[in-house]
N, C-alpha and C positions, 0 to 999 in steps of 0.2 A: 392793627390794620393800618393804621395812620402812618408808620414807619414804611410798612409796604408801599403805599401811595408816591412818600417822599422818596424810595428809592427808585419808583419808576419814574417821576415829575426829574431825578436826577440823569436816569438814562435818554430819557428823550430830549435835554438839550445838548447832549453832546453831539447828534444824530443832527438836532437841525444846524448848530455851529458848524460841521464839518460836512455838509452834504454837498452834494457835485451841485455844481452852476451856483449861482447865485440867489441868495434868501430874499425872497421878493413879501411884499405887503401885499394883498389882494385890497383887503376890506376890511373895515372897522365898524360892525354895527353898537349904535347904541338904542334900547327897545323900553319904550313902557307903555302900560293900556291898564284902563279902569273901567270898571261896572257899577254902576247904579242902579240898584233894584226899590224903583219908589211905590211904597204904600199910600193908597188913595180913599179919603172918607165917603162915603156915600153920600156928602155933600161936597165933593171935588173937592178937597182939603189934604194937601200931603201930611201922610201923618212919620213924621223924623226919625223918634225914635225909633219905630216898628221897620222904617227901611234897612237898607244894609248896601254894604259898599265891601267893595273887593279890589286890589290891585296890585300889579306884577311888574318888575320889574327886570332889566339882565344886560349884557354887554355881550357881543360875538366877535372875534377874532377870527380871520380868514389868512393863511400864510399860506406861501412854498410845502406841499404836501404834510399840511402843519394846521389845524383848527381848533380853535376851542369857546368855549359858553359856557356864561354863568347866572343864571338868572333868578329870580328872588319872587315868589307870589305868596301875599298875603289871602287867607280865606273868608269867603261874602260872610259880613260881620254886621251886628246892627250896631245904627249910630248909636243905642242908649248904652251899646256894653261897650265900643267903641271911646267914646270920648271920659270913659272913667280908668280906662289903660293907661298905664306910661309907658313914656318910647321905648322902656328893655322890654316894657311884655308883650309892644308890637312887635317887635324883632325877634323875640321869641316863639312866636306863632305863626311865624312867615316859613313855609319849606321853601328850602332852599335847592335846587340842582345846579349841576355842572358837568362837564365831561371837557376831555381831550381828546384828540384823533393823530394821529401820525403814522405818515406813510412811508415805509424806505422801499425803495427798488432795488433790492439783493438781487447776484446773478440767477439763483435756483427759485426761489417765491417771494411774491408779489406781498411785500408785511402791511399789516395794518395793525397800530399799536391804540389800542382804546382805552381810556381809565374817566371812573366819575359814575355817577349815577344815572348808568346806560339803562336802556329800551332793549326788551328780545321781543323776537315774533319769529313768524315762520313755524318750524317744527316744537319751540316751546311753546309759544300761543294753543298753538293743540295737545301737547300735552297735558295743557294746566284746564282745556277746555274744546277735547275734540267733537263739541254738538256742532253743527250749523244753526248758524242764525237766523238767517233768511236767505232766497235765492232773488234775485233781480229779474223780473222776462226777457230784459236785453244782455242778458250777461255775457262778454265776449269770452269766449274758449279760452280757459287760463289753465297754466299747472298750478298747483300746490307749491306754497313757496319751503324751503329748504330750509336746516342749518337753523343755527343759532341769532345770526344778522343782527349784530349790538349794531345799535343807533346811539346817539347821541341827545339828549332830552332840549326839550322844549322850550320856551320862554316858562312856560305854565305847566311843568309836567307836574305830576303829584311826585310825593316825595315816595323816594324807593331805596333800596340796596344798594351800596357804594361795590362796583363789579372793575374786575381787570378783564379785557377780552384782548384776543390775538386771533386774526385771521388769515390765513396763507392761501396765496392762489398762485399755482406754478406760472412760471414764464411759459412768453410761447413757445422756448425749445423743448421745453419739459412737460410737455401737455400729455403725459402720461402718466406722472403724477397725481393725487387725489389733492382736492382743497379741503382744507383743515380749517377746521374754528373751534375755539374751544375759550373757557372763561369761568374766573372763580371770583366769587361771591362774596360780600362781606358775612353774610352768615354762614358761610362755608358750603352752601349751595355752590356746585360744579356743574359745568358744560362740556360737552366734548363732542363734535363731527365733525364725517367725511363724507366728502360727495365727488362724485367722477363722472365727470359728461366725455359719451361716447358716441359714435354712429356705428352702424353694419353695412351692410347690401340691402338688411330687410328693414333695418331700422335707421330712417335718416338722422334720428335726434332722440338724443336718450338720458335721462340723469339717473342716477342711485344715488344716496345718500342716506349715510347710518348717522344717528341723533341718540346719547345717551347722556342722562341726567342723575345729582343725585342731589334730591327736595329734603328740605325739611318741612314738614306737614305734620297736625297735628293739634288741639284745642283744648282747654281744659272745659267742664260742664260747666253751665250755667246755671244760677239760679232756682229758677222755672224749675217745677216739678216737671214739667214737659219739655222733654228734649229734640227742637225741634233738627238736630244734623248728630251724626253717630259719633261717640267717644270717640275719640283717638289719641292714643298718649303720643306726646311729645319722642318724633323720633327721624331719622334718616333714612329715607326709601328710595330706589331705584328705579327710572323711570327709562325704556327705551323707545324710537320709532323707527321705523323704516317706509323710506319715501322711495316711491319710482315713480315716474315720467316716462313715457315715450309719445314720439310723435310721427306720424305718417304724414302724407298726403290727405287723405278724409277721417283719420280717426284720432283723436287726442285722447290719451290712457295717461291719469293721475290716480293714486294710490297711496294711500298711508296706514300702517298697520303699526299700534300701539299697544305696547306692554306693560305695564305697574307692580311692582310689588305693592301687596297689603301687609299693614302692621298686623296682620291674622295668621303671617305665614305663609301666604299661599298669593298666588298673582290672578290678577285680573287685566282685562284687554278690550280692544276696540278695532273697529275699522272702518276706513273712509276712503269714501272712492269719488271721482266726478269724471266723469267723460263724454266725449262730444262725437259725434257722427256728422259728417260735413259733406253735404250734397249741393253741390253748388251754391243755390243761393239760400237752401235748403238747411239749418243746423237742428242737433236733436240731441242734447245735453239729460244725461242720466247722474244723480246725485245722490250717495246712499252711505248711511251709517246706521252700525251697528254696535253696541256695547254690552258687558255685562251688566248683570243687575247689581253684582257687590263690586262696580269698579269708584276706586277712590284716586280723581287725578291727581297731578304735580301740586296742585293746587290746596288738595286737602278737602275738595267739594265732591261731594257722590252725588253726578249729574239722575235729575230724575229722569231725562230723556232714555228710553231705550233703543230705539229705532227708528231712521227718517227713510223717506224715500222719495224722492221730487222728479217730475219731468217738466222738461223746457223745452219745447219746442220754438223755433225762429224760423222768418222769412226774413231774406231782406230784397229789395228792388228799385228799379230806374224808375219812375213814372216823370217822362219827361226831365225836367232840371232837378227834381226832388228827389229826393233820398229816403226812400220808405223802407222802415223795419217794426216789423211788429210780432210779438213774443207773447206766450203763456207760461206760468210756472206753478204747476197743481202738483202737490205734495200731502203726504199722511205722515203724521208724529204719533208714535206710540209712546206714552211717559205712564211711569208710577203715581199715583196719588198723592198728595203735601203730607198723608198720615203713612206710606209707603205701606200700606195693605195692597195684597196681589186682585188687585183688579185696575187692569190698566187702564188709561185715559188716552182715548183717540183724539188728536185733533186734523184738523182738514184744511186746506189754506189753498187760494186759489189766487194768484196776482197775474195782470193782462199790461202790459200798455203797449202804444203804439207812436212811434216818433217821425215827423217829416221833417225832411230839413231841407230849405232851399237857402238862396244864397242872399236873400233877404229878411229873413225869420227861420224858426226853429218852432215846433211843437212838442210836446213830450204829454200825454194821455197817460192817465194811469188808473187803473181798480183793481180793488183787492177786496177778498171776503173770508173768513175764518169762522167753523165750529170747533166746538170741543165738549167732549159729553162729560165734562167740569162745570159748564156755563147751561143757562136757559137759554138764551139767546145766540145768534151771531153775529160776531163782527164787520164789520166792510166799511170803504173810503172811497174815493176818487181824490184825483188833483187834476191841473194840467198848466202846463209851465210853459210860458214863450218866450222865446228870447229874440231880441233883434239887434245885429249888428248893426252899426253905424262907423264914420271917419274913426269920430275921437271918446267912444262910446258904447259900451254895450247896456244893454236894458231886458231884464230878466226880469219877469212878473211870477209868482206863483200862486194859485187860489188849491186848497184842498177841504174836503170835509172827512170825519170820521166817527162812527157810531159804534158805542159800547152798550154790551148788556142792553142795549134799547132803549136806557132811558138818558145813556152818556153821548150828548153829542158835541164836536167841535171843530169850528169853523177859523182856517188862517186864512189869510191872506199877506202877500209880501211884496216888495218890491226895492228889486238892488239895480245899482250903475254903477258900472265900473269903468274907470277912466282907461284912457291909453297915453303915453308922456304927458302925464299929468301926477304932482305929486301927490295927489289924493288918489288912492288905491281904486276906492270904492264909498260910496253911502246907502245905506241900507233902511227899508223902513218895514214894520211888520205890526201887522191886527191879531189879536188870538179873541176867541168868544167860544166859552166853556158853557156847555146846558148842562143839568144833571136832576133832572126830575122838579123841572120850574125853576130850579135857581141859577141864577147867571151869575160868569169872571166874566173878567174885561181884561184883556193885558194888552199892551202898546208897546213895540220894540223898537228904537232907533241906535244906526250904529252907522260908524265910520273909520276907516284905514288910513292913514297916511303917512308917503315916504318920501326924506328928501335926500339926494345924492349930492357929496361935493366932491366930485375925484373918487376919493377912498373912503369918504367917511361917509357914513349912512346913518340917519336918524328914522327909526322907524314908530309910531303908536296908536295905539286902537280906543276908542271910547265905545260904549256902550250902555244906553238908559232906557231902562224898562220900566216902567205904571203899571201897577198893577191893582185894580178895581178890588179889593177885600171886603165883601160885605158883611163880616163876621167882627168887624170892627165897630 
């Protein structure tokens, strides 16, 4: 695979040596940020050892349709395992990411040449995990996003798959055309889709898009006489989806219908749908999935969820200078049992908030409350988050509470500023306070951004130091 690398790191400089106009420098960032996570004695005594420290480091290059990043995180380590390392089995334990991006402007499609240890989402995000997670009260009418869409990884990403991707989008003359994405894997996991946006008479706005995959998935048994996730031998399976979109004037229609082969021989499937009904100031969002009960994703995971189904209604309105929007999102989850005996497990979830916004502050209300006939009790929260602009200045406060099982309750509060032409980003400050049947955490979070600009060069880094009250010490 390493040869493959070097022979595409060889085709893309000939591409930038020889491209039309002139090879310009955008930017040069260079990026590092640290975490401290301090343990405190129940007589305020930092205890050393039991802390732990984490840090990242990387460098970003910005060219002429030309980018790349490489960046290096060490993982939250305690100082007592810490300072008995030496500097190979630091660097040994650091994942490492990196990617390139290059772009060429062919006369027929739009190239994007990807290599490094890229980011999917979109249409594999759901394959590997088509449940919903949660729905937001204010959620703005979106489609389902498409395709394979490699990214390029993070300062911090986790370490993954070393992937080739290639994505083509026709020119404007060719916009009859399909766009293509497709990408292979260091493990020999492949990608492959098309998508074609069109309009009608009846339809102003439309995507289709086919997504096929092919996972390797698969576990050996553990241990444990109890096996808590189903055998699967080690093998290569085929995964497909198909995504549509259309959009009207008052109706937004998103759809994704998934297919899996099982190592059983036989396929399993799903389907996911979100769509919105839009009356003026009036929206009414319907969100539903459905699954088998032997589906086994890209992923290798047999989701217990079998069925959601959520409704969200929205107002939004003037009320004088303010900006009033306020939403509900009540939903039912039907899932299997942790021992997957056929008696299913309902849960109920009901989230509310309500947002004003004038041209002086921001409000943002929120409650949420959850059964599940798993639990004796039910769940619920509140928060409510203000923010107020200023010159050179913003100032973001948030207070929430939240109650588990009834005897778990916990209390944050926060408070960020975030600068404007200032090279400190931001500083951040945050309280946590854990109950759980009389005994009390205490955690303390302080954190801060800052960037400085010269011309092209950018120096970017984050700190972050957290206390944290352990009374088990």
């Amino acid at each position: 695979m390493r040869y493959l690398f070097l022979t595409w790191l060889m085709m893309f400089m000939p591409f930038l040596l020889h491209s039309e106009g002139k090879i310009k420098l955008k930017s040069i960032e260079v990026h590092g940020e640290t975490s401290l996570d301090l343990d405190v004695y129940k007589d305020n005594k930092i205890v050393r050892d039991e802390s732990k420290v984490s840090f990242a480091y990387g460098i970003k290059t910005e060219l002429t349709n030309f980018s790349a990043i490489y960046g290096c995180s060490f993982p939250s380590t305690k100082f007592s395992v810490l300072k008995d390392l030496a500097p190979g089995e630091i660097i040994s334990r650091e994942n490492r990411s990196w990617g390139m991006r290059l772009a060429i402007p062919l006369p027929v499609y739009r190239t994007e040449l990807s290599a490094g240890t890229l980011k999917f989402s979109g249409s594999i995000t759901r394959l590997k995990n088509p449940v919903f997670s949660s729905i937001s009260p204010l959620k703005v009418p979106s489609f389902f996003s498409c395709g394979t869409n490699a990214a390029l990884p993070s300062w911090t990403s986790s370490s993954s798959e070393k992937a080739i991707a290639v994505n083509l989008v026709p020119d404007k003359n060719f916009l009859f055309l399909p766009s293509v994405q497709f990408s292979i894997l260091e493990g020999k996991n492949h990608f492959l889709s098309l998508s074609k946006r069109f309009s009608t008479t009846h339809i102003p706005s439309a995507l289709i898009c086919s997504t096929l995959g092919l996972f390797s998935i698969g576990h050996e048994l553990n241990e444990s006489w109890y096996q808590d996730r189903i055998y699967l031998p080690e093998r290569k399976n085929m995964a497909s989806e198909l995504c549509v979109n259309f959009r009207w004037p008052n109706f937004i229609f998103s759809s994704a219908l998934g297919i899996h082969e099982t190592p059983f021989g036989k396929c399993s499937g799903w389907i996911k749908t979100q769509d919105h009904l839009i009356f003026g100031n009036f929206t009414l969002g319907l969100f539903y999935y459905k699954g088998d009960r032997n589906l086994i994703t890209a992923s290798g995971s047999t989701p217990r969820v079998v069925s959601q189904i959520f409704l969200n209604p929205q107002y939004r309105f003037y009320l004088g200078k303010s900006a009033v929007a306020a939403g509900i999102g009540a939903g039912n989850t039907k899932k299997e049992t942790k021992e997957r005996v056929p008696f299913p497990v309902v849960e109920k979830t009901v989230r509310s908030s309500v947002s004003i916004k004038r041209p002086a502050f921001s409000i943002l209300l929120s409650a949420d409350t959850s059964r599940s006939t798993e639990d004796d009790f039910p769940d619920y929260g509140s928060s409510v988050k203000v923010t107020v602009p200023a010159k050179k200045i913003t100032a973001t406060s948030t207070l929430s509470f939240k109650n588990e099982d009834d005897i778990k309750n916990t209390f944050d509060f926060s408070q960020k500023i975030s600068f404007r032409k200032s090279f400190i980003k931001y500083m951040s400050l945050g309280f946590e306070i854990k109950e759980n049947n009389g005994n009390y955490k205490f955690n303390a979070t302080a954190a801060a951004e800052a960037v400085l600009r010269s011309k092209k060069l950018i120096f970017s880094g984050k700190i972050k130091v957290q206390l944290k009250k352990n009374e088990n010490l």
